[in-house]
C-alpha positions as CSV (number, residue, x, y, z in Angstrom):
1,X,188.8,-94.0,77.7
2,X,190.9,-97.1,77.7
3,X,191.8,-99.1,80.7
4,X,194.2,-102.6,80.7
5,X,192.5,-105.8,81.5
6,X,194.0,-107.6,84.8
7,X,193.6,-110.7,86.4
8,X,193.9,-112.1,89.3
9,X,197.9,-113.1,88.9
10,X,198.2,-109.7,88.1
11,X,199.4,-110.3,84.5
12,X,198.0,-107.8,81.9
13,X,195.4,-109.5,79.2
14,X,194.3,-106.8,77.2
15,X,192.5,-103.8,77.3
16,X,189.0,-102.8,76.9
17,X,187.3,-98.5,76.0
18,X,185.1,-97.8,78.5
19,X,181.4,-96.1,77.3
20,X,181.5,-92.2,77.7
21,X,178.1,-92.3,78.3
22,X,177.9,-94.2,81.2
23,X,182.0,-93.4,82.5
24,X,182.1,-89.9,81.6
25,X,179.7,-88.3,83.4
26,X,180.2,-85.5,85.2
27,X,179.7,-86.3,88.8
28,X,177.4,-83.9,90.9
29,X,177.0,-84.1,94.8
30,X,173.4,-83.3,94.9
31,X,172.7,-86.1,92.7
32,X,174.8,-88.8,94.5
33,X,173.8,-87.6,98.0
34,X,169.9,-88.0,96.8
35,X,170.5,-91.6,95.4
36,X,172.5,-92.2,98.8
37,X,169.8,-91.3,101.1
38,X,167.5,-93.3,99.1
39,X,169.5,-96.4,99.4
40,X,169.6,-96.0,103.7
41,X,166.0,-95.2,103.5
42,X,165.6,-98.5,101.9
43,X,167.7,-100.5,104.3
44,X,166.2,-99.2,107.9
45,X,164.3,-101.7,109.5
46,X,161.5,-99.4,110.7
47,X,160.9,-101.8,114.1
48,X,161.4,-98.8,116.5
49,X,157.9,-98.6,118.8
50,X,156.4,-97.1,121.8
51,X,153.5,-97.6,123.6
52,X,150.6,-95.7,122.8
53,X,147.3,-95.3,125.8
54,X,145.3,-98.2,124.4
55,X,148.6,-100.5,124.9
56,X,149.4,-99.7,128.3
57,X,148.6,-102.2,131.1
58,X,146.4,-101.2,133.7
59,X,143.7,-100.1,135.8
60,X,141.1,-97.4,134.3
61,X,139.8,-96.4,137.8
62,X,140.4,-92.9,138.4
63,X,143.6,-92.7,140.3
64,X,141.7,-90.7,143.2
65,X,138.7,-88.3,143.8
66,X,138.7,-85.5,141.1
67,X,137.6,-82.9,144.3
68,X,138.6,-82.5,147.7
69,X,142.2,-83.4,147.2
70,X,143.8,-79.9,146.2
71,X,145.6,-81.5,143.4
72,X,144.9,-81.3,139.8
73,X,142.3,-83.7,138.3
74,X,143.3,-87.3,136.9
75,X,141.4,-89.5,134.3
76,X,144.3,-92.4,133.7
77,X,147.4,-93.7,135.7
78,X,148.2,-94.6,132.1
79,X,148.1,-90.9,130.3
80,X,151.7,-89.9,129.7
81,X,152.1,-87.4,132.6
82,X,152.6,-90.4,134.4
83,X,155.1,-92.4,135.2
84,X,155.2,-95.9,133.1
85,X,152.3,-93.9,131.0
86,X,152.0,-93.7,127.3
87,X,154.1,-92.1,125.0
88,X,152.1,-89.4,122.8
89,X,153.2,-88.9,118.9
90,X,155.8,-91.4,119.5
91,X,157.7,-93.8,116.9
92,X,155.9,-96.7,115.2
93,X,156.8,-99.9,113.3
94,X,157.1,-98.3,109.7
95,X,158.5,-98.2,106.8
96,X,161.1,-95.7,105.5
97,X,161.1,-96.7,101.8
98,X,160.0,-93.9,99.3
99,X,160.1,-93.9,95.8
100,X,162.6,-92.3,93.3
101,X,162.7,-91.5,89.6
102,X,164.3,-94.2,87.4
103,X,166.3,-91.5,85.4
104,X,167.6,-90.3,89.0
105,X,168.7,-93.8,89.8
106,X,170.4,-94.7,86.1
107,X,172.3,-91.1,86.6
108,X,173.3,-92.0,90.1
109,X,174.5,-95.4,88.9
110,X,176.4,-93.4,85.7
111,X,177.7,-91.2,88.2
112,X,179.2,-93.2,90.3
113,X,180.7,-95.3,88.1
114,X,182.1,-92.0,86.2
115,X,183.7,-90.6,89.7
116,X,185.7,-93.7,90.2
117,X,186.7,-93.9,86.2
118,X,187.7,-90.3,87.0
119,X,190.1,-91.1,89.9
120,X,191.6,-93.9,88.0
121,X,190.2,-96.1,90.3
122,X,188.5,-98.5,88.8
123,X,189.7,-102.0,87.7
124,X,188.9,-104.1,85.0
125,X,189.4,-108.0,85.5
126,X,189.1,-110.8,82.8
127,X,187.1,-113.3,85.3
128,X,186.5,-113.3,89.0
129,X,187.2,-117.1,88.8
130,X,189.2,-118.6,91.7
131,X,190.5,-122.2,92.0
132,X,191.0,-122.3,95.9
133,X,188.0,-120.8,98.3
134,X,190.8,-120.1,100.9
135,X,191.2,-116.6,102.6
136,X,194.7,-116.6,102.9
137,X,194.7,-117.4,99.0
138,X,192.5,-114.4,97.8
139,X,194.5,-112.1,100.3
140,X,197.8,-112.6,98.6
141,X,196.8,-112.2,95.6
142,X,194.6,-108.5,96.7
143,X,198.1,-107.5,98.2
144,X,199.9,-107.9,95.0
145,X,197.0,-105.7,93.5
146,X,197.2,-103.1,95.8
147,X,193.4,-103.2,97.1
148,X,193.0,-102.1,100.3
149,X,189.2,-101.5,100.3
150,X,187.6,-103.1,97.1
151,X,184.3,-103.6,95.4
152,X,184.1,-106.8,93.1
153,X,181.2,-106.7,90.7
154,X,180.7,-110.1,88.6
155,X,178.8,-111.1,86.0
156,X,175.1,-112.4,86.4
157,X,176.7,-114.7,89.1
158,X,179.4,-114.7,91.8
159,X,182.2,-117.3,91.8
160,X,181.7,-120.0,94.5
161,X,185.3,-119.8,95.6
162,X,185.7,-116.4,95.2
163,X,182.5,-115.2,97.1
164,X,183.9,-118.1,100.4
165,X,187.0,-116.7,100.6
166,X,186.1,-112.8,101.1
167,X,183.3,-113.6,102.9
168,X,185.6,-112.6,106.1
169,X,187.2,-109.4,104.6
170,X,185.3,-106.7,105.7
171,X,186.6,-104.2,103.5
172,X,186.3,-106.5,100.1
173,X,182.5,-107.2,98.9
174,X,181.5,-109.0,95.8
175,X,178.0,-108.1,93.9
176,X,176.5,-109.4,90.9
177,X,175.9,-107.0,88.6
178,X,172.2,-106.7,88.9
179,X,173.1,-105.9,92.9
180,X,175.5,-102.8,91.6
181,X,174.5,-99.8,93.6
182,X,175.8,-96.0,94.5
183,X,176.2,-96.3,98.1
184,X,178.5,-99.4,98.0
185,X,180.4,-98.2,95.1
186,X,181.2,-94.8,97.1
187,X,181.9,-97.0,100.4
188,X,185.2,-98.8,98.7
189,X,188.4,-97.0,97.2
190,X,188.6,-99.2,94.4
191,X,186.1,-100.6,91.9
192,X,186.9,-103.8,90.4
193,X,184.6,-104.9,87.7
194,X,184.9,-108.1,85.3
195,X,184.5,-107.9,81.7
196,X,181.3,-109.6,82.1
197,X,180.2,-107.5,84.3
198,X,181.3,-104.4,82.2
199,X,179.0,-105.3,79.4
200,X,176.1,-106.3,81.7
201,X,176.2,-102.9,83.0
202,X,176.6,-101.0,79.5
203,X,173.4,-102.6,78.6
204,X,171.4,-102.0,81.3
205,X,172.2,-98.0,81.0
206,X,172.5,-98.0,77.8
């Protein structure tokens, strides 16, 4: 599969084959959606906590004589019958990271790169070099492209410039191309990947 080279003046230089291996995968849901889930497992902070008997302040007299009273017998103002008790089997700080198969995370990757390929959405750029690190540059120049919603994945490292002036554009991220993941690349309509970026990732799946 060939696809042009672009650049940022949107002038053609080129064209480049793209691997079959690794953008002619067949895409399957249950593989993605397992990657996915991974990812946001990854990224929750875990800090969610509630109080358990031993952290509750208070007194640990018996709240009042366990006969005579015709009520039902009390050991704690803290147990969690009562009110401002503990919470039993509640949430604590933890983390949600579990591990996955590197085979399952390389097909992902090969997926999701293949699904975009598919939908002739993907971009290949000769540098993600920019002279000026102004907004209003950058944004003229993504309107002449035609990206709405982009992913930008450089090289080992991300332009300067080019990183300060989409740093306000929510729907336009830039990665290096050890940072390339499913979950972003399925968040953004278009993939936008340089030529250095193309061969970093053909040798790591390779």
């Amino acid at each position: 599969m060939k696809v042009k080279v672009t650049t940022f003046d949107s002038k053609e230089s080129g064209e480049v084959s793209l691997n079959k291996d690794i953008f002619g995968v067949t895409p399957r849901a249950d593989i993605l959606h397992r990657v996915v889930e991974w990812q946001r497992a990854k990224r929750r902070a875990g800090t969610h906590k509630t109080k358990g008997i031993s952290e509750i302040m208070g007194t640990t007299k018996k709240p009042f004589a366990q006969k005579g009273t015709g009520r039902a017998r009390q050991g704690s103002l803290r147990s969690p019958q009562m009110r401002g008790g503990a919470v039993i089997f509640g949430p604590v700080v933890r983390s949600h990271e579990y591990s996955l198969p590197k085979k399952i995370k390389a097909l992902g990757l090969k997926m999701a790169l293949s699904s975009k390929a598919q939908e002739n959405n993907i971009v290949i750029l000769k540098d993600a070099v920019l002279k000026s690190a102004k907004t209003k540059d950058f944004t003229k120049a993504v309107e002449k492209l035609g990206w709405k919603s982009a992913l930008i994945i450089d090289g080992d490292a991300v332009d300067a410039n080019l990183k300060k002036a989409t740093s306000n554009l929510h729907k336009i991220n830039v990665l290096p191309t050890i940072g390339a993941n499913v979950l972003d690349i399925l968040k953004h309509d278009t993939l936008v990947l340089t030529q250095s970026a193309l061969e970093k990732l053909e040798e790591r799946l390779a």
